[in-house]
PDB file of N, CA, C and O in Angstrom:
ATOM      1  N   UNK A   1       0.852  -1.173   0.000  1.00  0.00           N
ATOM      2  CA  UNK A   1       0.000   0.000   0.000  1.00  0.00           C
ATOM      3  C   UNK A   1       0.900   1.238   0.000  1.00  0.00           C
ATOM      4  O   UNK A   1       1.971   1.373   0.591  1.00  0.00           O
ATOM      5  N   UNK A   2       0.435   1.873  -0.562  1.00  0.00           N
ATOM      6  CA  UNK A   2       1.182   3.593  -0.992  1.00  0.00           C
ATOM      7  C   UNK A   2       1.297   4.532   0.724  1.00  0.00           C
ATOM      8  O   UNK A   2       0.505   4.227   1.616  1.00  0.00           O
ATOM      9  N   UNK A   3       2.036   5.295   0.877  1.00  0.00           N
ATOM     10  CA  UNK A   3       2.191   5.719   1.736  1.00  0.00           C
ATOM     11  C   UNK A   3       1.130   6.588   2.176  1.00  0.00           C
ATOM     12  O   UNK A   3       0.980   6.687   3.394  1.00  0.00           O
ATOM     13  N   UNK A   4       0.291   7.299   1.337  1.00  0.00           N
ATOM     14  CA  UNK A   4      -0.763   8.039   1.063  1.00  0.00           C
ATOM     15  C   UNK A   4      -2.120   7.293   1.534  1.00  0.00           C
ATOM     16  O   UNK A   4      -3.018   7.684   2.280  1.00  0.00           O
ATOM     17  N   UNK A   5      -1.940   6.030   0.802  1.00  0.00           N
ATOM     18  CA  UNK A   5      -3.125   5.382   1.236  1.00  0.00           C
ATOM     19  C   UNK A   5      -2.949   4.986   2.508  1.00  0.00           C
ATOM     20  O   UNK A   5      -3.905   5.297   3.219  1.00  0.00           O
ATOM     21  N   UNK A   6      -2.361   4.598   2.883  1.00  0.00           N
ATOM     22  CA  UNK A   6      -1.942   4.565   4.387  1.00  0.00           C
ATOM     23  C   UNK A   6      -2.080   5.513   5.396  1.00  0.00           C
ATOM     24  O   UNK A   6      -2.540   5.246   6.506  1.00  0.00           O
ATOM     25  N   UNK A   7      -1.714   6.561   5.062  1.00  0.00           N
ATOM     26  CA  UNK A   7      -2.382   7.306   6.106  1.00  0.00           C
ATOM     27  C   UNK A   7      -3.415   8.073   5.981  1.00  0.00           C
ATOM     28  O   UNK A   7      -3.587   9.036   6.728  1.00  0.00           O
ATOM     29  N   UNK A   8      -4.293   7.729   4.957  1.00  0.00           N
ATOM     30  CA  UNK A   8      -5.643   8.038   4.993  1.00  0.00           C
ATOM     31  C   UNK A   8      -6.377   7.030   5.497  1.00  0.00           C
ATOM     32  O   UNK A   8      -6.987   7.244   6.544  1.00  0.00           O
ATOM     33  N   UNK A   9      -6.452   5.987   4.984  1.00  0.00           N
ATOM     34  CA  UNK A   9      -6.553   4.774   6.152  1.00  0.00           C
ATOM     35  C   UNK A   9      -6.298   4.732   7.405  1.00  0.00           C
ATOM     36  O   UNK A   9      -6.822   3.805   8.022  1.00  0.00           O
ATOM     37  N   UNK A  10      -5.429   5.703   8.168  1.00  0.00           N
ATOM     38  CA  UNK A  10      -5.027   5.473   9.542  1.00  0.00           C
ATOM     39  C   UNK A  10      -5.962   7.016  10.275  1.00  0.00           C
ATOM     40  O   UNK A  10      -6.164   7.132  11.484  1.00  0.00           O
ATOM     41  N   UNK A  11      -6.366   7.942   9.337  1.00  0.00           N
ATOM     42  CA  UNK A  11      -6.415   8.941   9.420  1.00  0.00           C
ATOM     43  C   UNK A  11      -8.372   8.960   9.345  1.00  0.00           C
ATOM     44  O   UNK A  11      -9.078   9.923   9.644  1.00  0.00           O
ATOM     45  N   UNK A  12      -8.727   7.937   8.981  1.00  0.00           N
ATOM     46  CA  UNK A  12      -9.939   7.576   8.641  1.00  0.00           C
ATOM     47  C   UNK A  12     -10.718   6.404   9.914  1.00  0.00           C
ATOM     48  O   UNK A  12     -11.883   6.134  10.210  1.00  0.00           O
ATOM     49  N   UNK A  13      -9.194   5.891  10.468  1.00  0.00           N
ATOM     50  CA  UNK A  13      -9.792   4.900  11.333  1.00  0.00           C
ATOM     51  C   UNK A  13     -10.289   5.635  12.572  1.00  0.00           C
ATOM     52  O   UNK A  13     -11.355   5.627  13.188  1.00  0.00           O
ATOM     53  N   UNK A  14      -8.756   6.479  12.758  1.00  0.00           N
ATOM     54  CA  UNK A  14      -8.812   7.316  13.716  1.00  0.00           C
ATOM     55  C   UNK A  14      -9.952   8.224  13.998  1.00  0.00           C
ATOM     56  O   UNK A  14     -10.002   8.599  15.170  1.00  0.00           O
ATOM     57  N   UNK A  15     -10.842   8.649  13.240  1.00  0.00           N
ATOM     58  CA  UNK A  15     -11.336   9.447  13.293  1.00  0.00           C
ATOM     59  C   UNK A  15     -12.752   8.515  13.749  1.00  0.00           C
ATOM     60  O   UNK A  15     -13.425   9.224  14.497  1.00  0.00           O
ATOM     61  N   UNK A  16     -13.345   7.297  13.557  1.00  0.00           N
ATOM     62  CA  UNK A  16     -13.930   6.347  13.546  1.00  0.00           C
ATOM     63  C   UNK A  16     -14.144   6.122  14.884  1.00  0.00           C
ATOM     64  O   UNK A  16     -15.089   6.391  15.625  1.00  0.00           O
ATOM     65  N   UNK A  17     -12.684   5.369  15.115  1.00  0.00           N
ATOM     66  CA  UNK A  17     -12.840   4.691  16.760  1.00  0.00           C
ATOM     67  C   UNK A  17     -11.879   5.753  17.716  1.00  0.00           C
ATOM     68  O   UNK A  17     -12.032   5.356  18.872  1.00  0.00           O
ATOM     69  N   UNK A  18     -10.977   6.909  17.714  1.00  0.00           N
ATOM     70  CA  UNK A  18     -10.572   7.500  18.204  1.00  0.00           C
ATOM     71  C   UNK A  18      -9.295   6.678  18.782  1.00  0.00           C
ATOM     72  O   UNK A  18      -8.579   5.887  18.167  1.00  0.00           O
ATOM     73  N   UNK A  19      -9.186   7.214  20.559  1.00  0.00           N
ATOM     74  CA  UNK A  19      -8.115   6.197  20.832  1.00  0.00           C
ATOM     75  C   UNK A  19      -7.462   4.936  21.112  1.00  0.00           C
ATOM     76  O   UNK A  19      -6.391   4.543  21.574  1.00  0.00           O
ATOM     77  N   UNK A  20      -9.189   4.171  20.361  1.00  0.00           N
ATOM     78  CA  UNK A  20      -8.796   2.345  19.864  1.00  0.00           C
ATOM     79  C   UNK A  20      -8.823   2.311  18.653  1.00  0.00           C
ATOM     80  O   UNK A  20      -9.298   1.233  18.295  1.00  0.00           O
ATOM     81  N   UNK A  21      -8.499   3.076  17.649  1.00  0.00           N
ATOM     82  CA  UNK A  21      -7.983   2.885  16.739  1.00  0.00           C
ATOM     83  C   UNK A  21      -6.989   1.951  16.495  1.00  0.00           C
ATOM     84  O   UNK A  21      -7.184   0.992  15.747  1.00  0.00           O
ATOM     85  N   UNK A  22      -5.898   2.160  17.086  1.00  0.00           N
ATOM     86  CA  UNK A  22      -4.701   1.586  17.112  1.00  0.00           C
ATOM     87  C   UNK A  22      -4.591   0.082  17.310  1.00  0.00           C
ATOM     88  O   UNK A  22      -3.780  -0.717  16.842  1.00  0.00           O
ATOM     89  N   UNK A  23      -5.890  -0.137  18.339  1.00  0.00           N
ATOM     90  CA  UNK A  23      -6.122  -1.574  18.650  1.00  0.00           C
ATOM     91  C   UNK A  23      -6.860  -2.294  17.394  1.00  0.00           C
ATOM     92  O   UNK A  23      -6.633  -3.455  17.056  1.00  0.00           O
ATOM     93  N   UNK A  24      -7.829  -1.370  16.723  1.00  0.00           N
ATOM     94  CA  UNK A  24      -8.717  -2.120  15.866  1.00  0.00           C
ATOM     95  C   UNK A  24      -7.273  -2.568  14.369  1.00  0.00           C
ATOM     96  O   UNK A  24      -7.150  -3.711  13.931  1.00  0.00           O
ATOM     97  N   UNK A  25      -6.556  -1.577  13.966  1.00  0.00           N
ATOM     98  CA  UNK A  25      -5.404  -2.074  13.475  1.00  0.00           C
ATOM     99  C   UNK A  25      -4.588  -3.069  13.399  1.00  0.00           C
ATOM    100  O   UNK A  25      -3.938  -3.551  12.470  1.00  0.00           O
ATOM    101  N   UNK A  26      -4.734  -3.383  14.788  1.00  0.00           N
ATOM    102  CA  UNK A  26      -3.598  -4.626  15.333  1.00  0.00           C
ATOM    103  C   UNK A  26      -4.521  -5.676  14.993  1.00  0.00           C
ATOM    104  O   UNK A  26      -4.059  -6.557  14.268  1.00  0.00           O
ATOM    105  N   UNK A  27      -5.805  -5.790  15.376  1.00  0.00           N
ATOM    106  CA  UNK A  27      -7.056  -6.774  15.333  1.00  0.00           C
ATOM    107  C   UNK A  27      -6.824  -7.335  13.892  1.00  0.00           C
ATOM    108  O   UNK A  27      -6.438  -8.423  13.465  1.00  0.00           O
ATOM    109  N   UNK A  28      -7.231  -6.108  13.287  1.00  0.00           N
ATOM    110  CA  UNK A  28      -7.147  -6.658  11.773  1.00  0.00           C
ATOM    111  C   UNK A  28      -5.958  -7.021  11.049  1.00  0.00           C
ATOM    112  O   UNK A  28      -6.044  -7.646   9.992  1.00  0.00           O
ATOM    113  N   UNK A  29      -4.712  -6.629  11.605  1.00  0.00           N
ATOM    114  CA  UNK A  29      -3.415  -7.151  10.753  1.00  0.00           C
ATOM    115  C   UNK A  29      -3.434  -8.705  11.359  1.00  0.00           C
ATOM    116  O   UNK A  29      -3.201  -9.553  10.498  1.00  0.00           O
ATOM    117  N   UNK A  30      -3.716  -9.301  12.938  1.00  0.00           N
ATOM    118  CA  UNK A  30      -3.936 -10.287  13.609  1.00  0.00           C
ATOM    119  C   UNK A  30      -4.776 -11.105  12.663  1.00  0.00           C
ATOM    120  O   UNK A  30      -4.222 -11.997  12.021  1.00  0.00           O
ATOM    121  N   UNK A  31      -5.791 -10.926  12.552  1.00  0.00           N
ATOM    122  CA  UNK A  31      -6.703 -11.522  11.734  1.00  0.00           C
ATOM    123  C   UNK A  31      -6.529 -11.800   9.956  1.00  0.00           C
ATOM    124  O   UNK A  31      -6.671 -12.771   9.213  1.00  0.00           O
ATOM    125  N   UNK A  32      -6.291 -10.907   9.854  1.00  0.00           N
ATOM    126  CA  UNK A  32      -5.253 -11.454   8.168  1.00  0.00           C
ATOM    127  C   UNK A  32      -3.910 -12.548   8.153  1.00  0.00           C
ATOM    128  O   UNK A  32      -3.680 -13.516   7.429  1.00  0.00           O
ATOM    129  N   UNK A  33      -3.060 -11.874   9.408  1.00  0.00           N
ATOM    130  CA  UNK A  33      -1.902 -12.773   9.322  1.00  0.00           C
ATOM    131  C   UNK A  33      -2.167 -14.442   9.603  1.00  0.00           C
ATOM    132  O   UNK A  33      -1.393 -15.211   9.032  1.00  0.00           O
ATOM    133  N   UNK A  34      -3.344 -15.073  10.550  1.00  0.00           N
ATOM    134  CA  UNK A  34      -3.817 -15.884  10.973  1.00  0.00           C
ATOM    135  C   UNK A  34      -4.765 -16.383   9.526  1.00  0.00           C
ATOM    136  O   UNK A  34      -5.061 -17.566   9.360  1.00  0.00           O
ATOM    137  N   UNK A  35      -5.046 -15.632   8.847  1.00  0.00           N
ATOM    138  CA  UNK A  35      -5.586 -16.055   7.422  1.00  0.00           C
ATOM    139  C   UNK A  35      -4.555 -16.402   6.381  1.00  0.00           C
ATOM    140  O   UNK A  35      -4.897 -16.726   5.244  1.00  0.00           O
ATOM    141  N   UNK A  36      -3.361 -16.340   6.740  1.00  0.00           N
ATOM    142  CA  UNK A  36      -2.495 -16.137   5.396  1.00  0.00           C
ATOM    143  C   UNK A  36      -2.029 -15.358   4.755  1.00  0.00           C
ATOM    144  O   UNK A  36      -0.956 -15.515   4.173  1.00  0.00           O
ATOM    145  N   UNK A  37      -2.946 -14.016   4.700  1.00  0.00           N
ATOM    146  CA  UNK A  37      -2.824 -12.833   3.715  1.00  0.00           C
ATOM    147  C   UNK A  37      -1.610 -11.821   4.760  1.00  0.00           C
ATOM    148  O   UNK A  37      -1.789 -10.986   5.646  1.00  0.00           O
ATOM    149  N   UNK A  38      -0.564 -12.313   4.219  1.00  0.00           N
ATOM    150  CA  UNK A  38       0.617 -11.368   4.379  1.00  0.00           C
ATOM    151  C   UNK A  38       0.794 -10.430   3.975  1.00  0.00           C
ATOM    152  O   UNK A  38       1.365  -9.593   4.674  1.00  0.00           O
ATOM    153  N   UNK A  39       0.339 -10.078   2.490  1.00  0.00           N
ATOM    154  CA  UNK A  39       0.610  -8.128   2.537  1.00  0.00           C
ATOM    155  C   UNK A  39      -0.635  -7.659   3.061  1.00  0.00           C
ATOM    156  O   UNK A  39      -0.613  -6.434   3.175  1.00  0.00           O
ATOM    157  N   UNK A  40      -1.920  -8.282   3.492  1.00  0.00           N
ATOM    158  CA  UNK A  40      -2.708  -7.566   3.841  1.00  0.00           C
ATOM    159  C   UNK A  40      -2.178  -7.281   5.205  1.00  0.00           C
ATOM    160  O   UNK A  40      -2.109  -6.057   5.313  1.00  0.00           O
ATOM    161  N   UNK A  41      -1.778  -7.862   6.281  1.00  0.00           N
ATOM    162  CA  UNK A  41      -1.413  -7.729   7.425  1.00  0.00           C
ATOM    163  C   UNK A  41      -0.068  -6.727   7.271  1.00  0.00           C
ATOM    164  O   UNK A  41      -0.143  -5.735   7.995  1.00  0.00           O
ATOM    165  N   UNK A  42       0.945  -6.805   6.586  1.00  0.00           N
ATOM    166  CA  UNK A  42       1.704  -5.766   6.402  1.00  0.00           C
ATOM    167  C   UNK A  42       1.007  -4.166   6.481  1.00  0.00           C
ATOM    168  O   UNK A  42       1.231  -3.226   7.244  1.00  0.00           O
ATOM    169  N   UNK A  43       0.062  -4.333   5.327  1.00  0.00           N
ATOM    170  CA  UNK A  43      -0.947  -3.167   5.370  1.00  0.00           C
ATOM    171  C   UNK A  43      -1.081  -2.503   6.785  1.00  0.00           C
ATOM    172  O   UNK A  43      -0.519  -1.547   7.319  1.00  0.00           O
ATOM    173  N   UNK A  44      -2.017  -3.360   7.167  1.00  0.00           N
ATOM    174  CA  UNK A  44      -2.586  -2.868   8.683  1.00  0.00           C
ATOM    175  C   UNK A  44      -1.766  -2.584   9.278  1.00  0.00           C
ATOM    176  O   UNK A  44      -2.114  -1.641   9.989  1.00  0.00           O
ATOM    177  N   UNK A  45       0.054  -3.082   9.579  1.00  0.00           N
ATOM    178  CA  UNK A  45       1.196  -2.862  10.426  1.00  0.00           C
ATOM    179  C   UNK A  45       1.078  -1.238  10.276  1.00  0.00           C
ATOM    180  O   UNK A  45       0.908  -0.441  11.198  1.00  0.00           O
ATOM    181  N   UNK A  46       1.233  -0.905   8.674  1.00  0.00           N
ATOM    182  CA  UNK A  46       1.488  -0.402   8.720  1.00  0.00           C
ATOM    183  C   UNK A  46       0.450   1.243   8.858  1.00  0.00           C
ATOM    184  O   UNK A  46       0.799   2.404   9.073  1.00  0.00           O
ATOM    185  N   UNK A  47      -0.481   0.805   8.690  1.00  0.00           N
ATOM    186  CA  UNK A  47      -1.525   1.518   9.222  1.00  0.00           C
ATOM    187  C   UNK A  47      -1.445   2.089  10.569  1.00  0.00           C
ATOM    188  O   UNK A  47      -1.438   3.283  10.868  1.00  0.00           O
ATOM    189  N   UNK A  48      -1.363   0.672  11.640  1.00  0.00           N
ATOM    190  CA  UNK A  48      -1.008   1.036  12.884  1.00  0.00           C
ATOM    191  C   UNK A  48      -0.046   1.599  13.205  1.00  0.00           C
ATOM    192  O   UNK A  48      -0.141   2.136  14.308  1.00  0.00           O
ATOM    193  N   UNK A  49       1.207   1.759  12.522  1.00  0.00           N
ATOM    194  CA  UNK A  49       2.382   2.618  12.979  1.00  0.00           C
ATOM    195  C   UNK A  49       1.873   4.158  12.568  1.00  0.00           C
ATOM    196  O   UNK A  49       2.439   5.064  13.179  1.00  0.00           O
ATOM    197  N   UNK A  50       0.904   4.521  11.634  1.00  0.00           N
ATOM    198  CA  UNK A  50       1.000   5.689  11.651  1.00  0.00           C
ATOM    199  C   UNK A  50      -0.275   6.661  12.093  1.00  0.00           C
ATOM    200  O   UNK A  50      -0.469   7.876  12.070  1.00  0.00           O
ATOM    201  N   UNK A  51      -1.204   5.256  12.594  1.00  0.00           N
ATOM    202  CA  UNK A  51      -2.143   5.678  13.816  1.00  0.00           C
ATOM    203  C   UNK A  51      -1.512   5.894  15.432  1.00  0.00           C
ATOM    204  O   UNK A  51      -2.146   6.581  16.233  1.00  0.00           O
ATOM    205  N   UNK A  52      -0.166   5.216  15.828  1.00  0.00           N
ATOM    206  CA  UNK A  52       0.529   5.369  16.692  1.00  0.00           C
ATOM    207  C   UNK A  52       1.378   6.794  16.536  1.00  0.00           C
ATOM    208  O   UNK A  52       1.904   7.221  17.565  1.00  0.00           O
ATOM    209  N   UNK A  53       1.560   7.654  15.139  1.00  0.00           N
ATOM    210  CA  UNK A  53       2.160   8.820  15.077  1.00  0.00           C
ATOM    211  C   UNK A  53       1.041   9.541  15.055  1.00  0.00           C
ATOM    212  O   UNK A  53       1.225  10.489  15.818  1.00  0.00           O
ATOM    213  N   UNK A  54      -0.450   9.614  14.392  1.00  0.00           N
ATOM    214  CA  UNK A  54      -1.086  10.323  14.992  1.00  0.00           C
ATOM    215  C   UNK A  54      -1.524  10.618  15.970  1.00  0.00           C
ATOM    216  O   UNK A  54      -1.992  11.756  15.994  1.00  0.00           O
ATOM    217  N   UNK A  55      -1.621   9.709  17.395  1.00  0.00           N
ATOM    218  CA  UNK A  55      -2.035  10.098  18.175  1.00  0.00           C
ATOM    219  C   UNK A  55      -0.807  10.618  18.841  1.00  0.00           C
ATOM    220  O   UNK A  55      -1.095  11.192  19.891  1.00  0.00           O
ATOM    221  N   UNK A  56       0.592  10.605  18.549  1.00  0.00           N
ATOM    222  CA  UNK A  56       1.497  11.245  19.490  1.00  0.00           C
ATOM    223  C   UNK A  56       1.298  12.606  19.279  1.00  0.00           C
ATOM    224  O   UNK A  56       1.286  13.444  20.180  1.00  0.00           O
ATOM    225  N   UNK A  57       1.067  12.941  17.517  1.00  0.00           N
ATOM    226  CA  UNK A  57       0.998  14.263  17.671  1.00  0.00           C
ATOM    227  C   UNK A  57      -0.772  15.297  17.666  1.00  0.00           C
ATOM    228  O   UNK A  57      -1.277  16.264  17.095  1.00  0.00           O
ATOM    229  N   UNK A  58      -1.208  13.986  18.991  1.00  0.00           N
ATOM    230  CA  UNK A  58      -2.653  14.476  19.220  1.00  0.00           C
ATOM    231  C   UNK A  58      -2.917  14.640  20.394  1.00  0.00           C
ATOM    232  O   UNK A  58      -4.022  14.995  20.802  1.00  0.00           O
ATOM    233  N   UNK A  59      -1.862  14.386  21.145  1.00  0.00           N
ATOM    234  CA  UNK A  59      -1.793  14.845  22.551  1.00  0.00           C
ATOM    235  C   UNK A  59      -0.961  15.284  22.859  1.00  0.00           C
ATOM    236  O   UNK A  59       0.160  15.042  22.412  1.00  0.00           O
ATOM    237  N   UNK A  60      -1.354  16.438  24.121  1.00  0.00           N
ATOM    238  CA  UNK A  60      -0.576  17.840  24.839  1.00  0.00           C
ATOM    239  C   UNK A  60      -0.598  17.481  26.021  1.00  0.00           C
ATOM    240  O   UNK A  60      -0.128  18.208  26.896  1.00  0.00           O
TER     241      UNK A  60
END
């Protein structure tokens, strides 16, 4: 996945579930990797790493 799509995806989740975002990420890369689908779970990694940078720079 493009870097772009990625963090619209992370930027979309976030906005969804707020600060379990990050968890619903992990859920779903969990749940792909346990299916087989390895770049899909890559995906979500990487989703979650940049739902883990949005919320750093979402709190003061």
């Amino acid at each position: 996945m493009e870097a772009t799509k990625t963090a619209e995806y992370a930027r979309a989740l976030y906005q969804v579930h707020g600060d379990l975002a990050e968890a619903e990420a992990a859920r779903k890369a969990r749940e792909c990797d346990d299916e087989g689908k390895t770049r899909e779970a890559e995906d979500w990694a990487a989703v979650r790493r940049s739902i883990r940078q949005l919320r750093g720079a979402n709190q003061s």
